[in-house]
VOGU-3710 file (C-alpha; in Angstrom, 3 decimals, decimal comma):
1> xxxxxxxxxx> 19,821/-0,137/35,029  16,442/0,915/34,860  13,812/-1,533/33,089  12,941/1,712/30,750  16,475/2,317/29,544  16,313/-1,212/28,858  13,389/-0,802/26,778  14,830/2,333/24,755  18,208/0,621/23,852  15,978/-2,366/22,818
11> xxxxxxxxxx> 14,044/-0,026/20,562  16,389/1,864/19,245  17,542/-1,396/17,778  14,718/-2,308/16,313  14,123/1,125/14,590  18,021/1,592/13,578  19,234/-2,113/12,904  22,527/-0,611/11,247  23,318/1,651/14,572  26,155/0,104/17,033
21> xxxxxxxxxx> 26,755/0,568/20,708  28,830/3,959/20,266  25,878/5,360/17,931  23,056/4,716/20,704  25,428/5,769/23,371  25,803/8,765/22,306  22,327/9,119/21,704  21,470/8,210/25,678  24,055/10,609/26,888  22,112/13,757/24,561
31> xxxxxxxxxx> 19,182/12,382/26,417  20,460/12,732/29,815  20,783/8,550/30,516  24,199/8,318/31,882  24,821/4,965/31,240  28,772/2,967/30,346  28,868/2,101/26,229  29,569/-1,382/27,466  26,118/-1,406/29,366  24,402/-0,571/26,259
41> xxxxxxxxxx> 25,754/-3,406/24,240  25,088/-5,682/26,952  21,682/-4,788/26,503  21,635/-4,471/22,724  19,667/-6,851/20,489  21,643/-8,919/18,108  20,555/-9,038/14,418  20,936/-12,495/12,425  24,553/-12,791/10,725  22,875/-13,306/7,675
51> xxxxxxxxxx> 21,392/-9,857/7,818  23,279/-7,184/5,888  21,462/-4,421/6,256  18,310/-2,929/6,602  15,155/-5,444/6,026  12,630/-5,156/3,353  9,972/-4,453/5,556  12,140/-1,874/6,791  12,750/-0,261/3,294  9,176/0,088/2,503
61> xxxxxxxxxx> 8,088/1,915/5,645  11,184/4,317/5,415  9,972/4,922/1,682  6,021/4,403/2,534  5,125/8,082/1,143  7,685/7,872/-2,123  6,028/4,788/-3,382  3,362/3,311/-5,322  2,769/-0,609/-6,410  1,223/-1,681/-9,730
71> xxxxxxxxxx> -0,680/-5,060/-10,050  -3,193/-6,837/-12,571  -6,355/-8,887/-11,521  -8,033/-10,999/-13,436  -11,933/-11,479/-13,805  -13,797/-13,586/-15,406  -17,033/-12,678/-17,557  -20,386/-13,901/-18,414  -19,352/-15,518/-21,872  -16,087/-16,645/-20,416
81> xxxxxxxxxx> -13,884/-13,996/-21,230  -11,280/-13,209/-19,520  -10,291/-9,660/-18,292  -7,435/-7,713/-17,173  -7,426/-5,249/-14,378  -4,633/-2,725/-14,332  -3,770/-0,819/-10,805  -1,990/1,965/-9,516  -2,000/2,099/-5,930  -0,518/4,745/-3,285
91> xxxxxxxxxx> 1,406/3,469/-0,293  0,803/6,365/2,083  -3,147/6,502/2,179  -3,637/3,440/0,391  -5,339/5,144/-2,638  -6,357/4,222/-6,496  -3,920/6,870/-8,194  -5,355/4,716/-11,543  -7,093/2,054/-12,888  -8,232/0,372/-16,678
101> xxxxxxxxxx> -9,226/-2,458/-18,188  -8,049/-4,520/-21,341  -8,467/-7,998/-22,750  -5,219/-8,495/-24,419  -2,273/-6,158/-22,173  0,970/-5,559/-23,379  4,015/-3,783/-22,169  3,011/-0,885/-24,751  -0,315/-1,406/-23,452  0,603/-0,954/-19,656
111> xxxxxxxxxx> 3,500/1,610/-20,434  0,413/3,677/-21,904  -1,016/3,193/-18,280  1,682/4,372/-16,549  2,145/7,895/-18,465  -1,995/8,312/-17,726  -1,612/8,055/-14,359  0,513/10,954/-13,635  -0,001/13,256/-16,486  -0,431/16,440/-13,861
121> xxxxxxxxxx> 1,611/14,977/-10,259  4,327/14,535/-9,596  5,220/10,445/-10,128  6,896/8,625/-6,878  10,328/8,275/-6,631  9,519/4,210/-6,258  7,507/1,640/-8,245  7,196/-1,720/-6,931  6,076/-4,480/-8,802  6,167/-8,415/-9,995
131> xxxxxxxxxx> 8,500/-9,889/-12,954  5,466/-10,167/-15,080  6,767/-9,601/-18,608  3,919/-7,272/-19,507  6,369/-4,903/-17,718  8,807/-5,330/-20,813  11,278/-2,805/-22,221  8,510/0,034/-23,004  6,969/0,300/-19,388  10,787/0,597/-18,244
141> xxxxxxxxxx> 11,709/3,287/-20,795  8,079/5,224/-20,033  9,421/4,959/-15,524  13,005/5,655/-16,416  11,164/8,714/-18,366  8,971/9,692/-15,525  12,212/9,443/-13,200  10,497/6,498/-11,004  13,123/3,601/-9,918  11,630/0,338/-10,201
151> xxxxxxxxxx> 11,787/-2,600/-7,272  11,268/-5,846/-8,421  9,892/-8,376/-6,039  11,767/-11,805/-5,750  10,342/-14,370/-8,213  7,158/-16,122/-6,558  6,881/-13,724/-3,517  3,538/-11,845/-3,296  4,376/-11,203/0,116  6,914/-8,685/-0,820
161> xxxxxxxxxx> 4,328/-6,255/-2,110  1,851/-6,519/0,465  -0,286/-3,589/-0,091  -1,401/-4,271/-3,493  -1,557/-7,967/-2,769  -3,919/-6,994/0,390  -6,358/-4,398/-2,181  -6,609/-7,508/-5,109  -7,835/-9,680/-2,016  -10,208/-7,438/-0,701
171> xxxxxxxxxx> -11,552/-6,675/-3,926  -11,936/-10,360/-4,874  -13,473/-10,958/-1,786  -15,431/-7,940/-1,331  -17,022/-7,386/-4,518  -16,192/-10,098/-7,559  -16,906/-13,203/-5,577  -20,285/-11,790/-5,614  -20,904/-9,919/-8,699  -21,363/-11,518/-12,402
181> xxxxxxxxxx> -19,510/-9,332/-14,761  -20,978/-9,389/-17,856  -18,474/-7,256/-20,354  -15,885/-4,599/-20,275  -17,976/-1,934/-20,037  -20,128/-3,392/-16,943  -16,404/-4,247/-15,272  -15,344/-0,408/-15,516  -18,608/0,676/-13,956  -18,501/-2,014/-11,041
191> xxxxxxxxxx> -14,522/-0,714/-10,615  -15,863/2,908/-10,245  -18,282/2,499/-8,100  -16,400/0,196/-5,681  -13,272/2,558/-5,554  -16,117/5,379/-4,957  -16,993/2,922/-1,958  -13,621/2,181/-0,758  -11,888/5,639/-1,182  -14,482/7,287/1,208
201> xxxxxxxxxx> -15,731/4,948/3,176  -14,143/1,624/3,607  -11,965/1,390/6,680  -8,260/0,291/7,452  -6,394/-0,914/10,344  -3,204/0,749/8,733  -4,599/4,023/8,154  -6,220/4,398/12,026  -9,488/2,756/11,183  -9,729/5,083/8,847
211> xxxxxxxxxx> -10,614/5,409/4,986  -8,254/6,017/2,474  -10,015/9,823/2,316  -10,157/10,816/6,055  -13,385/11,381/7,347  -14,711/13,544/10,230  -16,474/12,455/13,384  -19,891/13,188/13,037  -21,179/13,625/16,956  -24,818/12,560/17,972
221> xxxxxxxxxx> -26,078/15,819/17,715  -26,012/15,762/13,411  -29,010/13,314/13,412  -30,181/10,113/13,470  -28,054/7,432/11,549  -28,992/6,455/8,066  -27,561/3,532/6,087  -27,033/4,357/2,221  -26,042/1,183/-0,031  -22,936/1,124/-2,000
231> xxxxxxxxxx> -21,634/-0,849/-4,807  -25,059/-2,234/-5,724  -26,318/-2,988/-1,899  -23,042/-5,258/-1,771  -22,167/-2,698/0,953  -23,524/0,168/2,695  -22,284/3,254/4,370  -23,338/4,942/7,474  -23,988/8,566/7,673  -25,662/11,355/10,551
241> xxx> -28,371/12,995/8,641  -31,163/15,537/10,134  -34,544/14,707/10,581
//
């Protein structure tokens, strides 16, 4: 058989762990690959017995447009307070759909959050988030409202909402590891103008090298390049301007 029929049987696998041998047979045959059903399980890859199903990983990039995650950060302040960072972040282009902050949240508190952040769109069809009880019996009623199902990750596994984990760590690193907040109202404006910063401008591996807002290639002839800071000089941007 030829190394590149090989290769598709071996990806179709990987992309369709619940298809069988008769599934991608019939699949090769509408593609022209005449090849015996017992050839491609020969060449089929096995998934572990324990697996019943399709993955997480798997669920979240089938769903990766329908869904959103939710997370709270916590930063410290000048006098020692303590503050609470509430997000609302899009899968698909990585986005701040909403943000607040609060000293003291509650599930009222947060359920609040969740109706502000899509009083004109249309909410996902998914919500992932943690077991925190903030999200108590209010925030459920306010999603079961909006029509969003909610996916709780397994108790003490960050990992399982990845995207919002990733944002909270690159804002830590990227901004409050080197900023002194000093109250509420200095934390909001430090939040807007990072998100400013990071919508437009900051870059991802995920999205293409890309920012969460696409933007165009600007070609030598636009002008020299000029540096603009961001986020209080913690960052700058790069931009083709004419002399």
């Amino acid at each position: 058989m030829a190394p590149e029929t090989i290769d598709l049987i071996r990806q179709m696998c990987r992309a369709k762990p619940l298809w069988g041998a008769p599934r991608i047979h019939c699949e090769l045959l509408k593609l022209g690959i005449s090849v015996a059903q017992r050839t491609v399980s020969k060449y089929m890859i096995r998934p572990p017995r324990c697996c019943g199903g399709q993955t997480w990983t798997t669920f979240l990039r089938n769903h990766f447009g329908q869904m959103v995650s939710v997370d709270f950060l916590m930063v410290p302040t000048l006098n020692f307070q303590v503050l609470d960072v509430f997000v609302v972040l899009s899968h698909v282009r990585r986005q701040i759909l909403h943000f607040n902050v609060t000293a003291s949240p509650s599930a009222r508190w947060t359920a609040q959050e969740l109706r502000e952040a899509f009083p004109f769109t249309s909410p996902p069809k998914y919500l992932l988030r943690d077991r925190d009880s903030v999200y108590g019996l209010e925030f459920q009623h306010v999603a079961q409202a909006l029509d969003v199902e909610e996916l709780r990750i397994a108790p003490r596994s960050p990992w399982q909402s990845l995207y919002v984990e990733r944002f909270i760590g690159s804002l830590r690193r990227e901004c409050f590891d080197q900023v002194v907040v000093l109250n509420g109202g200095h934390l909001h404006r430090v939040l807007q103008s990072y998100f400013a910063y990071y919508h437009g401008w900051r870059k991802h591996w995920g999205l293409g090298k890309d920012a969460p807002e696409p933007r165009p290639v600007k070609p030598p002839d636009n002008g020299k390049i000029v540096a603009f800071p961001e986020v209080g000089c913690l960052h700058h941007r790069y931009e083709r301007r004419a002399a």
